[in-house]
Wavefront OBJ file of the C-alpha trace (Angstrom):
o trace
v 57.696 17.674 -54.699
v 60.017 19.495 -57.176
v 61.924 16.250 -57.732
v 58.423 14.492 -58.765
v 57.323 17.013 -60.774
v 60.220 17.074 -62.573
v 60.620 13.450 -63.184
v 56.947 13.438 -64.409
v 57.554 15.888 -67.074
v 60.541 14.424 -68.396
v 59.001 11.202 -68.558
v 56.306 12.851 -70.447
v 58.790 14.683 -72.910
v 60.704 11.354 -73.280
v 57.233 9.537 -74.537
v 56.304 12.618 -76.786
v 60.167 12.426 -77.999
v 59.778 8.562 -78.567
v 56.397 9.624 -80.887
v 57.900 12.298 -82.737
v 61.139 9.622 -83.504
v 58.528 7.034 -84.592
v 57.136 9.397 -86.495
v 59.946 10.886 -88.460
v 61.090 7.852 -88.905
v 57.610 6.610 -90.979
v 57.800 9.860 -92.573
v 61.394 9.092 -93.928
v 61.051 5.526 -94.643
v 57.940 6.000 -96.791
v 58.777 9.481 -98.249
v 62.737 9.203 -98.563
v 64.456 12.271 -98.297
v 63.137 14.508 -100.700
v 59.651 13.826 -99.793
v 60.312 14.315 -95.305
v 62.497 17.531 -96.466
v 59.179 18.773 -98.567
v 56.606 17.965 -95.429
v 59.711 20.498 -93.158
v 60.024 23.105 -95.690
v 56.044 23.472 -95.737
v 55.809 23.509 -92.141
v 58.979 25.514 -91.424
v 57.450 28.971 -91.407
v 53.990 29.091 -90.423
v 55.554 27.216 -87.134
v 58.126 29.900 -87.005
v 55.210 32.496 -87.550
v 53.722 31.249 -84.423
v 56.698 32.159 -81.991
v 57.375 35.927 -84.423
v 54.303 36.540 -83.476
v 53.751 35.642 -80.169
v 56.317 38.852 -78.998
v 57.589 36.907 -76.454
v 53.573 36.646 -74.648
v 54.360 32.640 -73.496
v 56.890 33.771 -71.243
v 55.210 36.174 -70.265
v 52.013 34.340 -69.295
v 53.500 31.694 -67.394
v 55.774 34.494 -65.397
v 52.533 36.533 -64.303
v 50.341 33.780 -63.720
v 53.064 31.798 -61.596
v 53.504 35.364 -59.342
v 51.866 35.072 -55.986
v 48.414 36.386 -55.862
v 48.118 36.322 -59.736
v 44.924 37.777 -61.049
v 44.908 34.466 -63.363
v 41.617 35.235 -65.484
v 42.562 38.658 -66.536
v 46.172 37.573 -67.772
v 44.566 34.964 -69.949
v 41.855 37.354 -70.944
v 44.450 39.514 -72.159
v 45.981 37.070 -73.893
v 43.254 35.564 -75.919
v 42.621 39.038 -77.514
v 46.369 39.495 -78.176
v 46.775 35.697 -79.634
v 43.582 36.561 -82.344
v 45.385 40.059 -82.944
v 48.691 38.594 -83.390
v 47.426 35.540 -85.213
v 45.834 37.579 -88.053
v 48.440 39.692 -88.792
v 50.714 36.752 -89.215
v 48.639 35.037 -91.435
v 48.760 37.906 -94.124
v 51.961 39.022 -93.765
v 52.807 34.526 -94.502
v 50.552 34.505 -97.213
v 52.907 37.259 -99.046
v 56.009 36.705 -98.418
v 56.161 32.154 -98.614
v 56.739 32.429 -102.083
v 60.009 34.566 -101.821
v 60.751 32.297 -98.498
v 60.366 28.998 -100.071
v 61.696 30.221 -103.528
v 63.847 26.726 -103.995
v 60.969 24.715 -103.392
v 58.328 23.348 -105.725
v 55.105 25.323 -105.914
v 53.007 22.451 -104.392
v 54.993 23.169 -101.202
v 54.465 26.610 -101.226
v 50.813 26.455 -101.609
v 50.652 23.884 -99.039
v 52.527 26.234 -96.486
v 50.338 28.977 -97.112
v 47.082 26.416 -95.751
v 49.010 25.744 -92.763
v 49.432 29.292 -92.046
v 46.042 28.590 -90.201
v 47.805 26.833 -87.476
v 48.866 30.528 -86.109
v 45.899 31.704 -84.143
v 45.111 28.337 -82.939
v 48.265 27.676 -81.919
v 48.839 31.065 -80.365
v 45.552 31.075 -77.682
v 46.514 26.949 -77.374
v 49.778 27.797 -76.076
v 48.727 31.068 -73.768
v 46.419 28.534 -72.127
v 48.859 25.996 -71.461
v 51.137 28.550 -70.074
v 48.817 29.392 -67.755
v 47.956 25.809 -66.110
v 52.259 26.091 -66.233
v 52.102 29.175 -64.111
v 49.602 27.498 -62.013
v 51.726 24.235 -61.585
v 48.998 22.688 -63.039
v 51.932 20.159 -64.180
v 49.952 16.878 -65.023
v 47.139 18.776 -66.735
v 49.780 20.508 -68.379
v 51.275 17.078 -69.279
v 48.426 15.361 -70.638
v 47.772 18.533 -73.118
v 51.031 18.413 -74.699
v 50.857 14.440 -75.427
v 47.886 15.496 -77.888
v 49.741 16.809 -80.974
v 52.312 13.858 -81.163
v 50.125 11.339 -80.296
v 47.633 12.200 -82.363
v 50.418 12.999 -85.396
v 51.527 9.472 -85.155
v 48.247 7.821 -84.824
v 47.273 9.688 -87.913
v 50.490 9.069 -90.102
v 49.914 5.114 -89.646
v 46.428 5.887 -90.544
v 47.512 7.600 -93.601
v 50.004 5.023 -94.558
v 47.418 2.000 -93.849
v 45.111 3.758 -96.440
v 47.514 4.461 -98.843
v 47.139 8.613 -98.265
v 50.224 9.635 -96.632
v 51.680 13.207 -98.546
v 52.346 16.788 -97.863
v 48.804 17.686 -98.124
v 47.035 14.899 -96.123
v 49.994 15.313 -93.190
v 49.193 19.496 -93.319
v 45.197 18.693 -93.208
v 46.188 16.153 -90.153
v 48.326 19.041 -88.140
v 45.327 21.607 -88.605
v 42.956 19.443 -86.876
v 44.864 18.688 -84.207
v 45.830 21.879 -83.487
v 42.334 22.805 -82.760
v 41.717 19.457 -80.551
v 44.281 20.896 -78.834
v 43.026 24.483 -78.718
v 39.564 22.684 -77.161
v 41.024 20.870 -74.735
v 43.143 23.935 -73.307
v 40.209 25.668 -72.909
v 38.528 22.862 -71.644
v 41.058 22.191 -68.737
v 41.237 25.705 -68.047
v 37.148 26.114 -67.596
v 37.917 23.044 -65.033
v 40.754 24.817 -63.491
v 38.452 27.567 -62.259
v 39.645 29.997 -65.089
v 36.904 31.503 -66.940
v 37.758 33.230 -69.943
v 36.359 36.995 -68.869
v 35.779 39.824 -71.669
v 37.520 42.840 -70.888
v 40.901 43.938 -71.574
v 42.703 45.178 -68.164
v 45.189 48.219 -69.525
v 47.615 48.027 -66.750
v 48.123 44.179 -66.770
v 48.281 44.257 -70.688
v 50.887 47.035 -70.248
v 52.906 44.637 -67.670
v 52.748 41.626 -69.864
v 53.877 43.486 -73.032
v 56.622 44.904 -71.576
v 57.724 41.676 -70.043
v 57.216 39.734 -73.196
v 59.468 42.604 -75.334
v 61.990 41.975 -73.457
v 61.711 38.246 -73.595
v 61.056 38.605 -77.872
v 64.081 39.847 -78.758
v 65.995 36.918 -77.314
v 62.862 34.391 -79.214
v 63.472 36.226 -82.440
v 66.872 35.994 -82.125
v 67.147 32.476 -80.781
v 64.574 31.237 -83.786
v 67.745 32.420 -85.949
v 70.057 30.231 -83.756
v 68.176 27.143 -83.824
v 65.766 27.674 -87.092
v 68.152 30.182 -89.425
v 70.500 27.012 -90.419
v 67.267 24.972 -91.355
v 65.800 27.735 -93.287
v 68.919 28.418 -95.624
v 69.423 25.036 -96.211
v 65.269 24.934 -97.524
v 66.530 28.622 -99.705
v 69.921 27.253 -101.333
v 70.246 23.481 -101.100
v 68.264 20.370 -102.251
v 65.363 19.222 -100.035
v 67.126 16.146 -99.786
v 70.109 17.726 -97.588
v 67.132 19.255 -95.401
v 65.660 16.268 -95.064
v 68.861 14.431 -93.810
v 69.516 17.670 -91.979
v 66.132 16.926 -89.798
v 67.174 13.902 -89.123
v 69.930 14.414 -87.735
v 68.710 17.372 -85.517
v 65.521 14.659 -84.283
v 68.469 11.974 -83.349
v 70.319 14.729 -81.359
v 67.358 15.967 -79.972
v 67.182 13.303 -77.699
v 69.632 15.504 -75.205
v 67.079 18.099 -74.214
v 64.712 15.698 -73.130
v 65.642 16.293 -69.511
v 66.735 20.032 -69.703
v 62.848 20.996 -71.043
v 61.764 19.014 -68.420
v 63.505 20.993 -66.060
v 63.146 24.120 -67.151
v 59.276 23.440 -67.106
v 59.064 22.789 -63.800
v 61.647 24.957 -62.202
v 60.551 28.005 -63.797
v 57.350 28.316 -62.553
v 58.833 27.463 -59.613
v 61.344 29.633 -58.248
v 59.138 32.582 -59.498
v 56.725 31.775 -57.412
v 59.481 32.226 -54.353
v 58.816 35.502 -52.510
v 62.403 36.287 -51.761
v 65.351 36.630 -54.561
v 67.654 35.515 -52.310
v 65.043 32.014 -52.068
v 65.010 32.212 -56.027
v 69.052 32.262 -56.324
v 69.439 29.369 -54.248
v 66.689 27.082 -56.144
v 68.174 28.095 -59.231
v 71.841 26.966 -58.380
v 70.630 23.436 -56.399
v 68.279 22.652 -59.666
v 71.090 23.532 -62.454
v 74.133 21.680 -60.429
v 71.984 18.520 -59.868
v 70.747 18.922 -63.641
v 74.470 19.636 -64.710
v 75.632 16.215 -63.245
v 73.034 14.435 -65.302
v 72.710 16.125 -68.370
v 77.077 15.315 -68.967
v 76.721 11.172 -68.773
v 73.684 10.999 -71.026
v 74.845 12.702 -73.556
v 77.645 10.535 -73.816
v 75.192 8.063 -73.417
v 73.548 8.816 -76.376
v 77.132 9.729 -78.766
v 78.033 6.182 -78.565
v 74.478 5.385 -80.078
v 73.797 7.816 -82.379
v 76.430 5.742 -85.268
v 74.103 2.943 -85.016
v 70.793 4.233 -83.809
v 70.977 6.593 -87.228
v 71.134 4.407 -89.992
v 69.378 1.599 -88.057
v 66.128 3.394 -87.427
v 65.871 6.077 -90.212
v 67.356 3.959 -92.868
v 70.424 3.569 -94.481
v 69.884 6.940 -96.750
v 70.839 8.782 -93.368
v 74.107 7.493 -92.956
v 75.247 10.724 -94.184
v 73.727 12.706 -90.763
v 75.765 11.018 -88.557
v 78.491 13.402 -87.713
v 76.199 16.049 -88.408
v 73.977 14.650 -85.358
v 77.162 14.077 -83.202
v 77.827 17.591 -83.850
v 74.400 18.832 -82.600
v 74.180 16.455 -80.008
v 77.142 18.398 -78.344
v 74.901 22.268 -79.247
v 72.086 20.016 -77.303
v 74.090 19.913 -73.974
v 75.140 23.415 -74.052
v 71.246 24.614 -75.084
v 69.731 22.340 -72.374
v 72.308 24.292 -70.016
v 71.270 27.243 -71.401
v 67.410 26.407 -70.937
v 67.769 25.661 -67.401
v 69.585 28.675 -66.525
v 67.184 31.321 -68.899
v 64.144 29.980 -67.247
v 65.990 30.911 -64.296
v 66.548 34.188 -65.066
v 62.970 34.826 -66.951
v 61.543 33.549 -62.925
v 64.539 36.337 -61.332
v 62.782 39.215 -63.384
v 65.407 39.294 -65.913
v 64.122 38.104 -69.039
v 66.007 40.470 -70.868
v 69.719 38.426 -70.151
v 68.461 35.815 -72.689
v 67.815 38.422 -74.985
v 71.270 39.752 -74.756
v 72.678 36.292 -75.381
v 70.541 35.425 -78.036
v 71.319 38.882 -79.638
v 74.986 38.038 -79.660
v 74.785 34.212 -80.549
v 72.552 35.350 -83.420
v 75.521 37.640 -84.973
v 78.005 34.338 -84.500
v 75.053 31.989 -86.347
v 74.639 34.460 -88.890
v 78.615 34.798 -89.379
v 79.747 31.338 -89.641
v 76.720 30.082 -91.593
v 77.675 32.224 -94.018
v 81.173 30.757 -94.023
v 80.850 27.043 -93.046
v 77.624 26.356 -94.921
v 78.830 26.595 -98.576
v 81.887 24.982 -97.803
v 80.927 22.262 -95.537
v 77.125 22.121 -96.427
v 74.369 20.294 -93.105
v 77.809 19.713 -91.436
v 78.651 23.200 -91.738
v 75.117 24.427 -89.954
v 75.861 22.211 -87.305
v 79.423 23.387 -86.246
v 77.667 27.275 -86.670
v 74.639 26.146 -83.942
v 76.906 24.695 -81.897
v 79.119 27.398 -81.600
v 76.534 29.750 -81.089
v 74.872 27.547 -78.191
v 78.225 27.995 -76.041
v 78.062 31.566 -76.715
v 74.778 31.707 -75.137
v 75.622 29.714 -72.255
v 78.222 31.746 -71.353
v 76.894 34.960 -71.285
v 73.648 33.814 -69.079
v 76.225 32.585 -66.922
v 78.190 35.590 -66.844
v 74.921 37.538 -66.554
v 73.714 35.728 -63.432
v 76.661 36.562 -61.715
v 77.036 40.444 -62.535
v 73.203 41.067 -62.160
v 72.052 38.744 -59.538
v 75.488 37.408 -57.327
v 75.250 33.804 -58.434
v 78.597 32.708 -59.038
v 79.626 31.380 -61.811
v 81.897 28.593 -60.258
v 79.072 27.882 -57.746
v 77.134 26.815 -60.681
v 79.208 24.197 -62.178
v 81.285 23.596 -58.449
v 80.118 19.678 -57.888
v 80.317 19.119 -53.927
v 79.738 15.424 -52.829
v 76.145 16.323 -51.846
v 74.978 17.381 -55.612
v 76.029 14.311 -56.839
v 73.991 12.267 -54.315
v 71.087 13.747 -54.519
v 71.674 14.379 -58.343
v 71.484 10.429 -58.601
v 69.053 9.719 -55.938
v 66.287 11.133 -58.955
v 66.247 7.935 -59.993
v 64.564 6.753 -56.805
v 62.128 9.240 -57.758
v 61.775 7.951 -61.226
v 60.680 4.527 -60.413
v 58.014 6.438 -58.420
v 57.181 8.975 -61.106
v 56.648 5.261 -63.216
v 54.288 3.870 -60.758
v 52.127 6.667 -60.349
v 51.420 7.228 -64.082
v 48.649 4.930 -63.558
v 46.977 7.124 -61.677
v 48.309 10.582 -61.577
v 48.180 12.983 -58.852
v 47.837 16.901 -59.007
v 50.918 18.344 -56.673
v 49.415 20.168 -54.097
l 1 2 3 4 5 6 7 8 9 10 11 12 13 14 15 16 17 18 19 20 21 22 23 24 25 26 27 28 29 30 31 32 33 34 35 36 37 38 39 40 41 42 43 44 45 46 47 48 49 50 51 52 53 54 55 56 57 58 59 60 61 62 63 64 65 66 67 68 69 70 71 72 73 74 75 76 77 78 79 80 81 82 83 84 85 86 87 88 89 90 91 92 93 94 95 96 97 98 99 100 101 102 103 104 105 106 107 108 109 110 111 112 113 114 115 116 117 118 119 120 121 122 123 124 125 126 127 128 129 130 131 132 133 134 135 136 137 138 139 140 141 142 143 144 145 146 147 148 149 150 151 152 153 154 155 156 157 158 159 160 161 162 163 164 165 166 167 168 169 170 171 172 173 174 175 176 177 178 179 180 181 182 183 184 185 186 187 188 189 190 191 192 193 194 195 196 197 198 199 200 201 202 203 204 205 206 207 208 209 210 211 212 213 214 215 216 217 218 219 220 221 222 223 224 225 226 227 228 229 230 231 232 233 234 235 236 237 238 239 240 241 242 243 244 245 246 247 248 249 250 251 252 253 254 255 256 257 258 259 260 261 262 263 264 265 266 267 268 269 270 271 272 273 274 275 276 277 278 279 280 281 282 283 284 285 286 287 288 289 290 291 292 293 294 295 296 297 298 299 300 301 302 303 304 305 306 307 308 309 310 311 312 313 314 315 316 317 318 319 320 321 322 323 324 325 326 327 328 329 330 331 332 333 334 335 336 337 338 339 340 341 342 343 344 345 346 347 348 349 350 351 352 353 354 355 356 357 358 359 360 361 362 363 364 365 366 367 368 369 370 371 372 373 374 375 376 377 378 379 380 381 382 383 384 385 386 387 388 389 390 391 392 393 394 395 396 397 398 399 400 401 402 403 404 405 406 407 408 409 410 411 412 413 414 415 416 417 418 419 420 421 422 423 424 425 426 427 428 429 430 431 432 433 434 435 436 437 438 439 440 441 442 443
């Protein structure tokens, strides 16, 4: 069941991947660079105001709602009145501070960005609901609501483009309305789910939940500066036309953590929902070994085609990403590694070893981006987030082994039956393919 579940999501990830890539690449074909790096400056921190804000609640949601015997209604509850709490105080604390953020950008941008500060609250209760049909397994429901955004992004850039429309304001407009499709539908599929959205606060779950989620924010805030920090200095002190081949490059190397999400999405949820640790250990090393084998050959996989696939498809403008992308493509492995094993640890109890590698990757990002970034410029970011990435890996690893007696060596230790059930997945592919037509809820 694990297997199909898995396969299902990352065939769904690959498809939203596959939008977003036709997307960007519209985007930078009919904007150029200075026009896509406008569109990610304006967008850059009202999405990162989403996840500040959040104080780590996502993680928490989908860990209490996967536990057994989960009081479901009362964590989202409890949620909804934190996301609307949260939400607001984002907004106004955005609506200051964009124009010192976005100081190198033109002041259409920054108005722009202070519109789709909006986005927050929606977003916020949108993604508390989802991580509840996640805690709930509620995996194809859970599928089908994250295919909304993208699919409805690129339906309405070729829109746009058809009509002659397509800028920074109409592209904004288009993400606001979607996010609330999306905030509908969540609600929607929960109501169908059998979770009604009750009134009252419950003080000891909210207690629970914040606590949890604490521990889980200080890794998010700290792991926004390892993947986000290098695009936000390059929007403060270079040209929106190195952040816009900057994004490309991260979308083309991107590709890698198709799979990883996919797995982390599913196992999570998973192996908390285990009663035993010692049952949660042992999921946690079969899933990451079996990942592990994959994750190496299509990564290569996609290094050979990134020289090509880069100019080819975003245009010849973005020649310049390449190495930058082959760079990140290698930070990709290590974070998908990284993914796998934190969602491992976040279903364990422990969400506060990400934190602790986050917290210490964030110093190194910090550290060399001062250093490589004026000297080396998008190429410079890259070698900083990569960096950082195996820095991260290697203190989860570490982690799991002090805290929980998972061996290190167990985890990457390949033994003849990994790699045959590793590549027997594909049987279950071709099945995951099949039954898109009609899709099943796991039971």
């Amino acid at each position: 069941m694990l297997r199909a579940l898995i396969w299902r999501t990352a065939v769904t990830n690959l498809s939203l991947s596959a939008m977003g890539l036709i997307n960007s690449i519209l985007l930078s074909r009919w904007l150029g660079p200075v026009g896509r790096g406008e569109i990610a400056a304006a967008m850059l921190w009202p999405m990162l105001l989403v996840y500040l804000s959040s104080m780590g609640l996502i993680a928490a949601i989908l860990y209490f709602s996967a536990l057994p015997q989960s009081k479901v209604e009362r964590v989202f509850a409890n949620a909804v009145w934190l996301g609307l709490i949260q939400g607001a105080a984002a907004v106004l604390i955005g609506f200051v501070v964009l124009p010192s953020l976005l100081r190198s950008q033109p002041q259409s941008v920054i108005t722009t960005s202070r519109l789709f500060l909006l986005v927050i609250p929606i977003s916020l209760i949108s993604q508390y609901g989802v991580s509840v049909l996640q805690g709930q397994m509620k995996i194809r429901i859970f599928n089908w609501l994250r295919v909304i955004l993208p699919a409805g992004y690129l339906i309405g850039t070729i829109v746009l483009i058809a009509i002659g429309r397509l800028g920074l304001v109409t592209i904004i407009v288009l993400h606001l309305v979607l996010n609330g499709l999306v905030l509908l539908a969540t609600l929607t599929a929960l109501t169908k789910s059998g979770v009604r959205l009750v009134g009252a606060l419950n003080k000891s779950l909210i207690k629970q939940m914040i606590q949890y989620g604490a521990k889980v924010h200080v890794g998010s805030v700290s792991g926004l500066a390892n993947s986000s920090l290098d695009q936000v200095l390059i929007a403060a002190v270079l040209p929106s036309r190195s952040l816009g081949l900057y994004v490309g490059a991260v979308g083309a190397a991107g590709l890698a953590q198709v799979f990883s999400i996919a797995v982390q999405m599913v196992s999570t949820p998973s192996i908390a929902q285990r009663t035993l640790e010692s049952e949660r250990a042992a999921l946690l090393r079969s899933v990451f070994r079996r990942y592990w084998i994959l994750s190496v050959p299509m990564s290569v996989a996609i290094a050979a085609i990134l020289p090509i696939g880069i100019p080819l498809v975003f245009g010849t403008e973005f020649r310049e990403a390449i190495w930058t992308a082959e760079i990140l493509l290698i930070g990709s492995l290590l974070i998908g590694a990284r993914d796998v094993l934190s969602g491992g640890a976040n279903a364990l109890g422990d969400p506060w070893l990400t934190s602790k590698a986050q917290l210490w990757a964030m110093l190194a990002t910090v550290v060399l981006l001062s250093v490589l970034l004026p000297v080396l410029g998008i190429i410079g970011a890259a070698t900083a987030s990569a960096v950082a990435y195996a820095i991260q890996l290697w203190i989860i690893v570490r982690g799991l082994h002090v805290s929980h007696s998972i061996c290190s060596a167990s985890l990457f230790r390949i033994e003849r039956g990994d790699i045959s059930a590793a590549f027997q997945v594909f049987s279950g592919l071709r099945e995951t393919l099949r039954s898109q037509q009609v899709p099943t809820e796991a039971k």
